[in-house]
N, C-alpha and C positions, 0 to 999 in steps of 0.2 A: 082835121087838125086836132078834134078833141080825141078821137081815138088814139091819134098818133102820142100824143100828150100823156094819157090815160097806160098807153102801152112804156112808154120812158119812166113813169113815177114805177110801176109794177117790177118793171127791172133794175130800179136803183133799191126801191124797199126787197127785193130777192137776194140782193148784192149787197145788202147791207148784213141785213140776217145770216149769212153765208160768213160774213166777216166776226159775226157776235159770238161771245164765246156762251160755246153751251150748258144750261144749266143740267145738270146731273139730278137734281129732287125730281125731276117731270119723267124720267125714264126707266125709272127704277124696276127689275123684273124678278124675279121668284126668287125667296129666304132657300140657301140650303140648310137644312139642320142634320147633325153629323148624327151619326150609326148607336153609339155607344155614349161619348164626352157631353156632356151637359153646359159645359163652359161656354161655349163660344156658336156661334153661327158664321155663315159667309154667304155674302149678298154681292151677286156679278150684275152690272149695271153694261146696258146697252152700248154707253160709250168706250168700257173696258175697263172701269173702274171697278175695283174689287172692294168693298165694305165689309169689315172683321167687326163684328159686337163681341163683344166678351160680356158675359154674362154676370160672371163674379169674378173680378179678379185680384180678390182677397177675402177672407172668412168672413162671411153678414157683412159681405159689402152692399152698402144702402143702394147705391147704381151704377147700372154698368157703363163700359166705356166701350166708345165707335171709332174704328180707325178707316181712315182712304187711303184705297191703295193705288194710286193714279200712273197709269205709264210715263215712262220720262219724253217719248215724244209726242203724247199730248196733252202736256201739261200748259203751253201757252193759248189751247185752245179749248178748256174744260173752266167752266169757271165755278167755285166750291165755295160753299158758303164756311168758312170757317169754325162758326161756332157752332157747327154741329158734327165737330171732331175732335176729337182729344188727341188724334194725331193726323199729320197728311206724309205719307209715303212716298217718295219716289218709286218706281219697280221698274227692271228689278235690281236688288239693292246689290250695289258692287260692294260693298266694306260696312261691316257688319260686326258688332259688338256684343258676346250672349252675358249670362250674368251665374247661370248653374250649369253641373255638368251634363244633367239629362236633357240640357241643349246640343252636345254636342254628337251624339248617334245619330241629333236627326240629319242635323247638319251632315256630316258623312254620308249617312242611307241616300240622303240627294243627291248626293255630289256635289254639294256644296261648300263642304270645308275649308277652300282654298278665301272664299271671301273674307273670311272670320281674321279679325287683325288684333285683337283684345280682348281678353277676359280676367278676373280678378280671380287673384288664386288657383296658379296656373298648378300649383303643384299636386290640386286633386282631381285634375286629369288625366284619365288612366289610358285612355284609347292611344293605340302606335300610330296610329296616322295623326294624328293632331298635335302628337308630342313631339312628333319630326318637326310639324310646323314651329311648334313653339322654341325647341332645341335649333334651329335657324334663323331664328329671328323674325320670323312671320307673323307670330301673336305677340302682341307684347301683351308684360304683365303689368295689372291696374290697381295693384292692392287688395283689399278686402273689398267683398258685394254689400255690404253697409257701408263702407266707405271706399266708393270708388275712388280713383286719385282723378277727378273733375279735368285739371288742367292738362293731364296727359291724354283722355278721351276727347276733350274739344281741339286737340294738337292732332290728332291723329283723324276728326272731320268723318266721322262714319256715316254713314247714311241713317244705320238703326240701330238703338241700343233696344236689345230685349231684358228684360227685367223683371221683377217680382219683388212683391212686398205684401205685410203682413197688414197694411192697413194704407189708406187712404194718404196717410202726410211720410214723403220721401224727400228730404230735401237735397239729397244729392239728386235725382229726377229731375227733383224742378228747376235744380242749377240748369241743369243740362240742356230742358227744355226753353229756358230761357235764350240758350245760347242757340235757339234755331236748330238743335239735334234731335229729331225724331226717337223718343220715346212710345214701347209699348208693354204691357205687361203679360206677360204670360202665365196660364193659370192651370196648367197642368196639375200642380201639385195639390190642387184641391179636390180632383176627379177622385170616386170612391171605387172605381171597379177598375180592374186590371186594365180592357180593351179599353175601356175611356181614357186612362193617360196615354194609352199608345195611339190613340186616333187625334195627339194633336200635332203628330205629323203635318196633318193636316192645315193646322194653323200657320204652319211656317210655308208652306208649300209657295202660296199667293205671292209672297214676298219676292219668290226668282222664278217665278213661273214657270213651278212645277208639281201643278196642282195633278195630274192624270199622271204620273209617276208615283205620289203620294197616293193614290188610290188604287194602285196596283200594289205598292208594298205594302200598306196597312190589310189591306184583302188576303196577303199572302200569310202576315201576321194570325188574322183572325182567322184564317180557317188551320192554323197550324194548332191554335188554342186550342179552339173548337174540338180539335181532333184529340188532340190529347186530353180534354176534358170527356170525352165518347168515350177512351181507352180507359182510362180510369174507374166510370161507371162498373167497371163487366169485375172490378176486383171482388170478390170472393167475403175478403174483413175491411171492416172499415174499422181503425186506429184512431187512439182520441191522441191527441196534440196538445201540447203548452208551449208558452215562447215567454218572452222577456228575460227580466235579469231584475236585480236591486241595485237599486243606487242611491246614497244615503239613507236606511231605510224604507226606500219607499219599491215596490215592483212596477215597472211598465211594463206593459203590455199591451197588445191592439184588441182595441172593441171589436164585440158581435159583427158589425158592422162594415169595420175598417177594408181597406183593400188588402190588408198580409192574412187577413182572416179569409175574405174571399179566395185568393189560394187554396188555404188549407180545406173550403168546401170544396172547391169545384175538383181536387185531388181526391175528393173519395175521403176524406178523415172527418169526423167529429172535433172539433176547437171547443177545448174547455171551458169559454167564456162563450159561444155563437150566440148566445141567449140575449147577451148585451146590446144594447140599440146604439152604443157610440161609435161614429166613424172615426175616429181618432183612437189614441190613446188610451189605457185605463190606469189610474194610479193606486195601489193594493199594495196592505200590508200584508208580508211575506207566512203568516200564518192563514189568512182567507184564501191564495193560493196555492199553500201547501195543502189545504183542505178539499180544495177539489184536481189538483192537479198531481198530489202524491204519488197515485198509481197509471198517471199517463203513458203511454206507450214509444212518445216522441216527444223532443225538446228542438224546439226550431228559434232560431235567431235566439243566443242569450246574449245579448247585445256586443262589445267590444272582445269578447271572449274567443280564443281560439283553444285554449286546451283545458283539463281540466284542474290544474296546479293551482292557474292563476285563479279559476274560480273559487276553487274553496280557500284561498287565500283572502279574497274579498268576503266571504260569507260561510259557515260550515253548515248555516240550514242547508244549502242546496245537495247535501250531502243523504238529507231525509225524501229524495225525489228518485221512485226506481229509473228513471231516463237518465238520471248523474251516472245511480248506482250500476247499471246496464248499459253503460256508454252506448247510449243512443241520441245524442246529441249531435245537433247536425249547425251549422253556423256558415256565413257567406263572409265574413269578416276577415277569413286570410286568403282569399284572391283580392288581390290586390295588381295594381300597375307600377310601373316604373318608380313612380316618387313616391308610393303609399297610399294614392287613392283608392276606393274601396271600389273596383267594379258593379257591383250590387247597386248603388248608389245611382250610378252613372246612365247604367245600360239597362239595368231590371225595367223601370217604368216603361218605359220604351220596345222592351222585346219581353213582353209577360208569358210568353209561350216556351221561353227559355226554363224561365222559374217555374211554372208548373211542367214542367218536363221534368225536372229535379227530384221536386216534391214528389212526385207519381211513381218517382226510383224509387226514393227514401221511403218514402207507405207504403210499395205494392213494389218491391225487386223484383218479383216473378214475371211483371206485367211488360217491362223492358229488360230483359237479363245483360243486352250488351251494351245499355246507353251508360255514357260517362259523365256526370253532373258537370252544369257547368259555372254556378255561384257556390253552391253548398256542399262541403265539405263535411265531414266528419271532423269534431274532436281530436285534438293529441291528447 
């Protein structure tokens, strides 16, 4: 009888356990850390729950953010401790809300596209397949990415809004999160090397589970680079380069550092500035530029410029630059799409094998004689 007794309590504590929902902290199996992107990691958990840490996802952010990515049919039987998410996910996400354009390549590269029901500031979307969407009524438009329009995103019930910011306090976010709308951020735009914005593919993948698609096209991506970074190697001169423009007095231009400078090494040229330790931006008055950059060889991105009218119209120093005077100037500024989006913008981050493919024209013609750029242009 004691056994028999002994054997009953065994099988209801078995049967109970069976019915408790499981905790996910006790399972947890190996960080992946991505190839290239520094931002972010992805952690697959035993029960199928996918864990996204974003690293930074904004400039000297003090810490980072964890999102769960829990399947939708085991979510009544996972149990999540909440405060150690900043977001919980359903997957995979049926309706889906991004916030910039270099969301929307990835979205298509997936086959994703058709989820996407909103974005703000539809008009600088350049891509044809997303703008059928949008010219049908398929995305709607939400206003400005500073100011979302809140009440038409909680009307429309998305599963995920993807988003970005420049710092820690969003209060159109926190609306949203309040309102039980899964917010996350995405940090793309803070990666410094070409193949690290494009490996955050990656980041989206988990969301509709298609992570081993996103690793066959990012692979395809990087050894495309790779390759045209090899080709480039074998040119003969290597050309020094200048970029930016003036605006109020002042010249931008990208740091030693930045990722538009990474191009210009990995194509074989010397950057006038590569000395510079900033990833960002440089701000230069147009005489300390004209000083080393006078007898450049090449003028790459002068920022909203597409011919040379308009330039000396804004400035007639640019006039004292042999790359003006040698129209050699080269700009991504008039391909554009349908509404006047800037493609450059949209699709460069994301397909960096394209832009050095360009680049490696524009320096070394001899090295491709028959490729056709496909951002940068030449000058009118």
């Amino acid at each position: 009888m004691k056994h028999f007794l002994l054997f009953t309590l065994v099988l209801l504590s078995l049967s109970c356990k069976s019915e408790k929902k499981i905790d996910v902290v006790v399972i947890e199996t190996a960080t992946k850390n991505m190839k290239f992107a520094k931002g972010f990691s992805i952690e697959k958990l035993a029960t199928g729950v996918t864990i996204i840490t974003l690293n930074s996802p904004w400039p000297n952010a003090e810490k980072g953010l964890r999102y769960a990515l829990v399947p939708r049919e085991k979510i009544t039987s996972i149990n999540l401790d909440k405060s150690l998410y900043d977001a919980i996910v359903l997957v995979p996400v049926k309706k889906l809300i991004v916030t910039s354009t270099t969301h929307i390549p990835v979205l298509e590269t997936l086959g994703i596209e058709h989820t996407l029901v909103g974005f703000p500031d539809t008009k600088y979307i350049s891509s044809e397949k997303t703008r059928k969407l949008i010219d049908t009524g398929k995305v709607q438009e939400l206003g400005v990415n500073g100011q979302l329009n809140t009440e038409m995103v909680i009307a429309l019930k998305p599963d995920l809004v993807v988003g970005f910011s420049m710092s820690s306090q969003n209060k159109t976010y926190e609306t949203l999160q309040r309102a039980n709308i899964p917010v996350v951020y995405n940090g793309d735009w803070i990666e410094e090397t070409p193949l690290g914005k494009a490996e955050w593919i990656k980041f989206f993948a988990p969301f509709f589970g298609k992570e081993q698609a996103a690793e066959i096209l990012f692979s395809e991506i990087e050894i495309a680079y790779t390759q045209a970074k090899a080709l480039a190697q074998k040119a003969t001169k290597k050309p020094t380069v200048m970029s930016g423009a003036i605006y109020k007095d002042v010249w931008y231009l990208p740091g030693g550092n930045s990722w538009a400078a990474t191009f210009i090494s990995d194509a074989n040229a010397n950057y006038i500035y590569s000395d510079t330790k900033e990833t960002g931006s440089l701000s230069l008055s147009w005489e300390s530029v004209l000083e080393r950059g006078q007898h450049a060889d090449f003028w790459i991105s002068p920022s909203q410029f597409t011919n040379y009218d308009k330039m000396l119209e804004n400035s007639p120093h640019y006039q004292q630059f042999d790359a003006f005077r040698n129209k050699k100037i080269y700009s991504f500024a008039s391909t554009t799409g349908a509404t006047g989006g800037v493609l450059y913008y949209e699709l460069a981050p994301n397909r960096p094998d394209l832009v050095l493919k360009d680049l490696i024209h524009i320096f070394h013609p001899e090295m491709t004689p028959n490729y056709t750029p496909f951002f940068f242009k030449p000058l009118k």
